[in-house]
ZAROTI-647948 format. One record per atom (N, C-alpha, C): residue number from 0; z, x, y; residue in three letters. Coordinates in Angstrom, 2 decimals. Layout:
N
- NUM;Z;X;Y;ala
...
END
This chain:
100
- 0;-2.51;0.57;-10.04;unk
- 0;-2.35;-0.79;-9.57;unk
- 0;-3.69;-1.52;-9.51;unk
- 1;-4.69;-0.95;-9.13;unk
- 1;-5.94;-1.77;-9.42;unk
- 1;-6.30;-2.23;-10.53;unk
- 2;-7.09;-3.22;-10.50;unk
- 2;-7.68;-3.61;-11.86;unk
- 2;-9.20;-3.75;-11.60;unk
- 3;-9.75;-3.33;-13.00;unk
- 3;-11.01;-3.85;-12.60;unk
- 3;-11.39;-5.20;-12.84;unk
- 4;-12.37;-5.39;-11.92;unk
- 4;-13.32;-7.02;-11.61;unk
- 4;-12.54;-7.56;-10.69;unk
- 5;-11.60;-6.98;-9.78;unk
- 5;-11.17;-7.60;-8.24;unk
- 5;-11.47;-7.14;-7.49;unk
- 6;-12.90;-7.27;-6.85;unk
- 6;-13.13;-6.20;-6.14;unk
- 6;-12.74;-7.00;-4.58;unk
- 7;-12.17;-7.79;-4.44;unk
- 7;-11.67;-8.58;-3.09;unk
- 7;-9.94;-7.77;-2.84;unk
- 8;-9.08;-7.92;-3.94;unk
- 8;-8.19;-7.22;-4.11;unk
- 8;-8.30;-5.39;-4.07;unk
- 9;-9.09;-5.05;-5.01;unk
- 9;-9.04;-4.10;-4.51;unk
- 9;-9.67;-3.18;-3.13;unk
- 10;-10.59;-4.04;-2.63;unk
- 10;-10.82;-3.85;-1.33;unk
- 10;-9.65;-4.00;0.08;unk
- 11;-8.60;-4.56;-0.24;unk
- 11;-7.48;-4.92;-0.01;unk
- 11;-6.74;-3.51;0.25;unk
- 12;-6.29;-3.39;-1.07;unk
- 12;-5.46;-1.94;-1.26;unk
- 12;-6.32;-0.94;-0.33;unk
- 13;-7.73;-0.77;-0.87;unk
- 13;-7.88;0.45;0.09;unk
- 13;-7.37;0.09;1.78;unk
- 14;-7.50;-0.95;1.93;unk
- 14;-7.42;-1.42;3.61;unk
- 14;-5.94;-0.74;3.81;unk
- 15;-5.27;-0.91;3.02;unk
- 15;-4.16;-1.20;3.20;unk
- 15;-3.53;0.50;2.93;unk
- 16;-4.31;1.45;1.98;unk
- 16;-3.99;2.68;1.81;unk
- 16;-4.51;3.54;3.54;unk
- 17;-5.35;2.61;3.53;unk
- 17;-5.91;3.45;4.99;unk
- 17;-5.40;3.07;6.75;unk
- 18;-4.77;1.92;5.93;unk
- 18;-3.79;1.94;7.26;unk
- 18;-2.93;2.72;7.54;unk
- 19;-2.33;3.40;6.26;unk
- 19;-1.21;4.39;6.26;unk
- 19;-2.02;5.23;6.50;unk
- 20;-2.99;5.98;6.45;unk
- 20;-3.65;7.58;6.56;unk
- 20;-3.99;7.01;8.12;unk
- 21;-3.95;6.06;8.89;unk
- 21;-4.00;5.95;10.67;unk
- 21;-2.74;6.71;11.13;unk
- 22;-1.93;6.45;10.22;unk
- 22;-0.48;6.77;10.89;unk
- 22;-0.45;7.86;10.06;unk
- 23;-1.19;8.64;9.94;unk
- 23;-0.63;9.97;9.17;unk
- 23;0.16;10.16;8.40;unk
- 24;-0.01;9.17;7.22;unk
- 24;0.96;8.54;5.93;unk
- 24;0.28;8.60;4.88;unk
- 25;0.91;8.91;3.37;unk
- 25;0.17;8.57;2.39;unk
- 25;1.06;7.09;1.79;unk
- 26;0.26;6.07;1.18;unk
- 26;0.58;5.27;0.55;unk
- 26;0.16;4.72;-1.14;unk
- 27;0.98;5.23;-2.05;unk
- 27;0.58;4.95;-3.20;unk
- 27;1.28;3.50;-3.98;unk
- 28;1.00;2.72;-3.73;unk
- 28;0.61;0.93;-4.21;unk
- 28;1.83;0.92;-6.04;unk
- 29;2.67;0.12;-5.55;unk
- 29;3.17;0.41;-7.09;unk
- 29;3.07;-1.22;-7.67;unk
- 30;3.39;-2.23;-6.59;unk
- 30;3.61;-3.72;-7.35;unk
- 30;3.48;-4.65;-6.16;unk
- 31;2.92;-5.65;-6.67;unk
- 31;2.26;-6.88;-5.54;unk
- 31;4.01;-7.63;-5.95;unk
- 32;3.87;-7.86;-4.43;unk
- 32;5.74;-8.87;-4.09;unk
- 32;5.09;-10.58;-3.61;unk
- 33;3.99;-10.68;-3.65;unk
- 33;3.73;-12.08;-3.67;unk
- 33;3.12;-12.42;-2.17;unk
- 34;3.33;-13.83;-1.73;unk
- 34;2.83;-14.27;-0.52;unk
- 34;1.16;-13.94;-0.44;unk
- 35;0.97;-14.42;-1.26;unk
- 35;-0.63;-14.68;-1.23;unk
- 35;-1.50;-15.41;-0.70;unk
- 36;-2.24;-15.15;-0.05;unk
- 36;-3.40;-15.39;1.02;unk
- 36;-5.36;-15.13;0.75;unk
- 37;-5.62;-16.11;0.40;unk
- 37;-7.20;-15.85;0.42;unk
- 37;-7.82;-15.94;2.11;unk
- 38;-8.22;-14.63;2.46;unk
- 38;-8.55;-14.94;4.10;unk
- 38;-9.94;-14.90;3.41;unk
- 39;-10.75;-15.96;4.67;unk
- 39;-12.12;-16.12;4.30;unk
- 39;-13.13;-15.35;5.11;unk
- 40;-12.60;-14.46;6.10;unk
- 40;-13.46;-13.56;6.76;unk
- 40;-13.54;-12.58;5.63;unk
- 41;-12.86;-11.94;5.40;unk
- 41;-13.05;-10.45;4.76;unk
- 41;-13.66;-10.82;3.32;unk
- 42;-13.33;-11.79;2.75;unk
- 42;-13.04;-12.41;1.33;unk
- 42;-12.11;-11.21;0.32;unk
- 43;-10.80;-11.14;0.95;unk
- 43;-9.93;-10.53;0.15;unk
- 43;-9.23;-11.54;0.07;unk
- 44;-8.24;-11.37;-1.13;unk
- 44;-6.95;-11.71;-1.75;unk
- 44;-6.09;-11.10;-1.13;unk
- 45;-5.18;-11.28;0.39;unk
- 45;-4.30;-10.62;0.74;unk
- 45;-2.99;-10.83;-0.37;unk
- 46;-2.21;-9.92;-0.43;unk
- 46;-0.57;-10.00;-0.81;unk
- 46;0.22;-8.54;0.07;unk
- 47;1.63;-9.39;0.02;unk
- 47;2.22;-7.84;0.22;unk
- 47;2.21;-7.30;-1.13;unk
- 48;2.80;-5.68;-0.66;unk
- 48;2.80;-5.29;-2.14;unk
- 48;3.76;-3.79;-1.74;unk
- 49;4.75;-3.38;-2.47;unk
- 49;5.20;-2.30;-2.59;unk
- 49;4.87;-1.15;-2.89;unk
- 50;5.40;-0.19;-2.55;unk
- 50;5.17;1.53;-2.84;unk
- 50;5.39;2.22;-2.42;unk
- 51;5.36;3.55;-2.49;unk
- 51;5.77;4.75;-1.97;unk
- 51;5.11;5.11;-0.79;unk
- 52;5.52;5.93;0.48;unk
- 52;5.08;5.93;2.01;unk
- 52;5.91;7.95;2.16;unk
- 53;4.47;8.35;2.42;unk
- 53;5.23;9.37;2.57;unk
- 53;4.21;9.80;3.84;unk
- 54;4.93;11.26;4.79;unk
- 54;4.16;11.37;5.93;unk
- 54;3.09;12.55;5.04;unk
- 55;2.06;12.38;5.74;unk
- 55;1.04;13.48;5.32;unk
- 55;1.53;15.11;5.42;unk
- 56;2.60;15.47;6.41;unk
- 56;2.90;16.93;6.53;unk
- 56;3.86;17.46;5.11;unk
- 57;3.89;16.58;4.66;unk
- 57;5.07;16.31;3.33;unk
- 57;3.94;16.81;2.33;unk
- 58;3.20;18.00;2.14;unk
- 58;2.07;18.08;1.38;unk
- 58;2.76;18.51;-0.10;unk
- 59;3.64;18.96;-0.10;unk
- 59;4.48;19.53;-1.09;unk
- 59;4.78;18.47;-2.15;unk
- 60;5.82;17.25;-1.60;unk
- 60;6.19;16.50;-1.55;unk
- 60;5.35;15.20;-2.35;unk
- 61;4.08;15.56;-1.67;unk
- 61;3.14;14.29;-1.83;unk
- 61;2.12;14.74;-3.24;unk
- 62;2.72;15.91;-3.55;unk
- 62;1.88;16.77;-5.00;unk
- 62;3.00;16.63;-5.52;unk
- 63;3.86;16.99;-5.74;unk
- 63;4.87;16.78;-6.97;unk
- 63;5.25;15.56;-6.91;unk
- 64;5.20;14.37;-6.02;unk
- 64;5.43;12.57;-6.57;unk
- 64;4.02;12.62;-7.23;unk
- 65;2.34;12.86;-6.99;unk
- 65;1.81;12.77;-7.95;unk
- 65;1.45;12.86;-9.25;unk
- 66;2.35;14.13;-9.22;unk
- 66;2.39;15.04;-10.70;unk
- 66;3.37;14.25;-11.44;unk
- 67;3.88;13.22;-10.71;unk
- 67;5.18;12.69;-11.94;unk
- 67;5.01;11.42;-11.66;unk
- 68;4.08;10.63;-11.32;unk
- 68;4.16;9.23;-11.12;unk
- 68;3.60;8.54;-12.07;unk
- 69;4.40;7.31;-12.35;unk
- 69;4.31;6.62;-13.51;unk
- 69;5.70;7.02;-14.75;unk
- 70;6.56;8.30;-14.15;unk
- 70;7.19;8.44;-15.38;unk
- 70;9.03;8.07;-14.54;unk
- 71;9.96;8.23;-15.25;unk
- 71;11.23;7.75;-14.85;unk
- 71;11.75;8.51;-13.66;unk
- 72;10.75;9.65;-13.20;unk
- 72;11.22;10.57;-12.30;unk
- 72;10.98;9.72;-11.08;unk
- 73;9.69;8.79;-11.31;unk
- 73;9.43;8.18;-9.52;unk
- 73;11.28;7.64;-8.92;unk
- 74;12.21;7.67;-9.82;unk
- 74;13.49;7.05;-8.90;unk
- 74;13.54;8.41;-7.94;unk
- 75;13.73;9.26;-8.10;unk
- 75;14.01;10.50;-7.36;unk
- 75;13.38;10.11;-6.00;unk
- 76;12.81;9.16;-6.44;unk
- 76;11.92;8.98;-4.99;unk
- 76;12.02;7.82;-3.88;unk
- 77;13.06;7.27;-4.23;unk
- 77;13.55;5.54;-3.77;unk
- 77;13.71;6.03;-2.64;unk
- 78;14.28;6.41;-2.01;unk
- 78;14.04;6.66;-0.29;unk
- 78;12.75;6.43;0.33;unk
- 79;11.62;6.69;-0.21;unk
- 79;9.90;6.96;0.19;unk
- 79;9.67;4.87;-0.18;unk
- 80;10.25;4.50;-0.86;unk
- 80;9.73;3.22;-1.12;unk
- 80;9.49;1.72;-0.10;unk
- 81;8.56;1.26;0.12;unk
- 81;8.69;0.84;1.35;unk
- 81;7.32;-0.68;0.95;unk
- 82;7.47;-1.82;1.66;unk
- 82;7.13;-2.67;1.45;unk
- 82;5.78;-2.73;2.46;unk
- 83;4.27;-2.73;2.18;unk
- 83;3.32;-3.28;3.08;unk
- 83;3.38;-4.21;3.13;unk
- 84;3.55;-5.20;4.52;unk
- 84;3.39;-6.32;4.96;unk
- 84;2.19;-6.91;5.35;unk
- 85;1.20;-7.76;5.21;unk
- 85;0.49;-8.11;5.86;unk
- 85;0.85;-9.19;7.10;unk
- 86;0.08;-9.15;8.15;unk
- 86;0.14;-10.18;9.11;unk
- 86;-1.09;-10.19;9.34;unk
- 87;-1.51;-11.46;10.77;unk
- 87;-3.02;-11.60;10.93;unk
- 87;-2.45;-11.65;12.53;unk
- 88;-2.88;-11.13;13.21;unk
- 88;-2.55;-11.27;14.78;unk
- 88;-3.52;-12.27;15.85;unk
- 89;-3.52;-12.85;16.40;unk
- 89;-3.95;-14.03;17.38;unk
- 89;-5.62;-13.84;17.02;unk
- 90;-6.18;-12.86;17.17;unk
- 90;-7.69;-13.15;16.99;unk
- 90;-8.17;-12.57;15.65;unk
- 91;-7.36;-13.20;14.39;unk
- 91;-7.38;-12.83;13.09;unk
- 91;-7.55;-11.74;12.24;unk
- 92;-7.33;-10.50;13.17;unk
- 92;-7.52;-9.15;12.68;unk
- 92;-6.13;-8.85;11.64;unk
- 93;-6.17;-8.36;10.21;unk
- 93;-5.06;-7.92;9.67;unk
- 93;-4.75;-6.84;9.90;unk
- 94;-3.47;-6.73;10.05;unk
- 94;-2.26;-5.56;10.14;unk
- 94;-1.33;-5.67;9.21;unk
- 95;-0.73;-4.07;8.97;unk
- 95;0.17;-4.09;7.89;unk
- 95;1.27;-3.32;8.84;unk
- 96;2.45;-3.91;8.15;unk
- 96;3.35;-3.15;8.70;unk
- 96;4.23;-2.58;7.33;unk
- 97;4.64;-1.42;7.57;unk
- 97;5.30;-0.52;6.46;unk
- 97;6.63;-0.54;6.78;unk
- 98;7.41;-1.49;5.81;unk
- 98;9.13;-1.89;6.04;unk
- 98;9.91;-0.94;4.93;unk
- 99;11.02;-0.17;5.20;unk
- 99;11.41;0.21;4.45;unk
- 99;12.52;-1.09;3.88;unk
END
């Protein structure tokens, strides 16, 4: 999902991968769903964006979706799929919330 030369965006994603590893989650980023936001503190490109959410004890789990991601097998996996939300809360700090 990254590209290179966004490094506002992709500073983003990591924010946003490491919100899930707070909650003892892995999150692997599959497609931006829109609602775009240039915040001028951070200088990211917020968006939500979809992907897979799995808990970290799932170690098994979280090696064999790697070993096959990108190919027709990720459906096997539509249960794990889950939408990061961004919000900005009263004293402009972002939060994501993980919607299935």
């Amino acid at each position: 999902m990254k590209s290179g030369g966004v490094t506002s965006m992709d500073d983003f994603i990591e924010f946003v991968e490491h919100q899930a590893i707070i909650q003892s989650k892995r999150f692997f980023p599959n497609k931006y769903e829109g609602r775009t936001f240039f915040d001028i503190n951070t200088g990211w490109n917020l968006e939500d964006m979809s992907g897979w959410l799995f808990d970290n004890s799932e170690k098994d789990l979280i090696n064999h979706f790697f070993g096959i991601q990108g190919s027709q097998e990720e459906e096997k996996f539509s249960e794990f799929y889950y939408r990061a939300i961004w919000k900005m809360n009263e004293d402009g700090l972002i939060l994501i919330d993980f919607i299935k």
